[in-house]
C-alpha positions as a Markdown table, in Angstrom:
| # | Residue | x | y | z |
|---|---|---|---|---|
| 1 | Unk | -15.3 | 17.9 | -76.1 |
| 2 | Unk | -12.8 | 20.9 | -75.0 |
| 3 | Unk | -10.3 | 20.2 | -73.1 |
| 4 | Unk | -10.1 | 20.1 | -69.3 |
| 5 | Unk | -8.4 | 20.8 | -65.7 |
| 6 | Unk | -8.1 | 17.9 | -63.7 |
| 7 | Unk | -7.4 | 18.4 | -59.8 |
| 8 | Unk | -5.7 | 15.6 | -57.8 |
| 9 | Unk | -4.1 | 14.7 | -54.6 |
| 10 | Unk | -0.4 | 14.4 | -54.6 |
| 11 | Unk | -0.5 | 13.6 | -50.8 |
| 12 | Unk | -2.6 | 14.7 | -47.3 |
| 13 | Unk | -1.1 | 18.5 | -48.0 |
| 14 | Unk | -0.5 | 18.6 | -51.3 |
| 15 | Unk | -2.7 | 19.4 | -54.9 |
| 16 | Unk | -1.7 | 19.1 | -58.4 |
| 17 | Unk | -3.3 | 20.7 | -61.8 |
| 18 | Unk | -3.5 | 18.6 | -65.0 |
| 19 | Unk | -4.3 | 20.0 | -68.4 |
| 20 | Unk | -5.3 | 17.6 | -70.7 |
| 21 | Unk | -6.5 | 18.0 | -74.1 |
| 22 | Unk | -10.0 | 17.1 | -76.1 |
| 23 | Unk | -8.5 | 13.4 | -76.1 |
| 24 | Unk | -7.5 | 13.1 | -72.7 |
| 25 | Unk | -3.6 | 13.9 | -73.7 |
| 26 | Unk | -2.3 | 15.4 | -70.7 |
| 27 | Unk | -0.9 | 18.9 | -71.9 |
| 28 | Unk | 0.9 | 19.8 | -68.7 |
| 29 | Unk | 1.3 | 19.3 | -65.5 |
| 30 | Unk | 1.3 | 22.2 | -62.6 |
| 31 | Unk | 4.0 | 22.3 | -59.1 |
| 32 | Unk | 2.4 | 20.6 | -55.9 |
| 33 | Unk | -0.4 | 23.7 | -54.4 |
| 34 | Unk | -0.3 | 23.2 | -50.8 |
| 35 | Unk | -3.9 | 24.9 | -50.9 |
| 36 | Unk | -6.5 | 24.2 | -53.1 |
| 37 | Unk | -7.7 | 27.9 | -52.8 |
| 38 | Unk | -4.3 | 28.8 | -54.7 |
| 39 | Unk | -4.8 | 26.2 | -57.1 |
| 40 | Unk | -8.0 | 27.6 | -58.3 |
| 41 | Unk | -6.4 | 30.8 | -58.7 |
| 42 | Unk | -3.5 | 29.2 | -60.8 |
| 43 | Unk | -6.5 | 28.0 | -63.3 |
| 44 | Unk | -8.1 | 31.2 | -63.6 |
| 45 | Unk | -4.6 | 32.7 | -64.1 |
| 46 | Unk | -4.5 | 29.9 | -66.8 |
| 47 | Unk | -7.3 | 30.9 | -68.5 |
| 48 | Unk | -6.6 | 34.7 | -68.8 |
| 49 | Unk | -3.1 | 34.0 | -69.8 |
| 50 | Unk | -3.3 | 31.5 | -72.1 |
| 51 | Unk | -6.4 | 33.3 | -74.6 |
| 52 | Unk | -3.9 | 36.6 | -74.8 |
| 53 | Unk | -0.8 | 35.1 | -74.4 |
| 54 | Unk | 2.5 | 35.8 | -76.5 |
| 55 | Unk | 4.1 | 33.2 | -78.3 |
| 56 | Unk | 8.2 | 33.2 | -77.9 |
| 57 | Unk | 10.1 | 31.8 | -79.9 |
| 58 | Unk | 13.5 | 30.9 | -78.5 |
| 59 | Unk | 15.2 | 28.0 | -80.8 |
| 60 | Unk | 17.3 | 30.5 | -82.2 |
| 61 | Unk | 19.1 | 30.8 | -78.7 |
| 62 | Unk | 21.9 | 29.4 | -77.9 |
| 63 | Unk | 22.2 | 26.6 | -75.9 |
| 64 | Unk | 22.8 | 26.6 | -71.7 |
| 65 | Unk | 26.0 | 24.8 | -71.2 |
């Protein structure tokens, strides 16, 4: 089984995204969507992003103080 995208109700006026892997791991977690409309655009953006995305390393930075 892939993986999937979970919507949920934080509250009355509020959505949330959850990304969880092929064992139900949850990958990550999105910012409260006041509209679910803009949350389903956030998983198509999602999608798109994530099969051409760069990877970026940054451990060789230094730390924020």
């Amino acid at each position: 089984m892939a993986g999937r995208f979970e919507i949920y109700r934080v509250s009355d006026e509020c959505y949330r995204l959850r990304l969880t892997d092929s064992n139900g791991n949850t990958v990550a977690v999105s910012p409260d969507f006041k509209h679910l409309g803009a949350l389903k655009d956030g998983i198509n953006a999602l999608r798109e992003n994530a099969a051409t995305g760069i990877v970026v390393d940054l451990r060789q930075q230094p730390l924020a103080s």
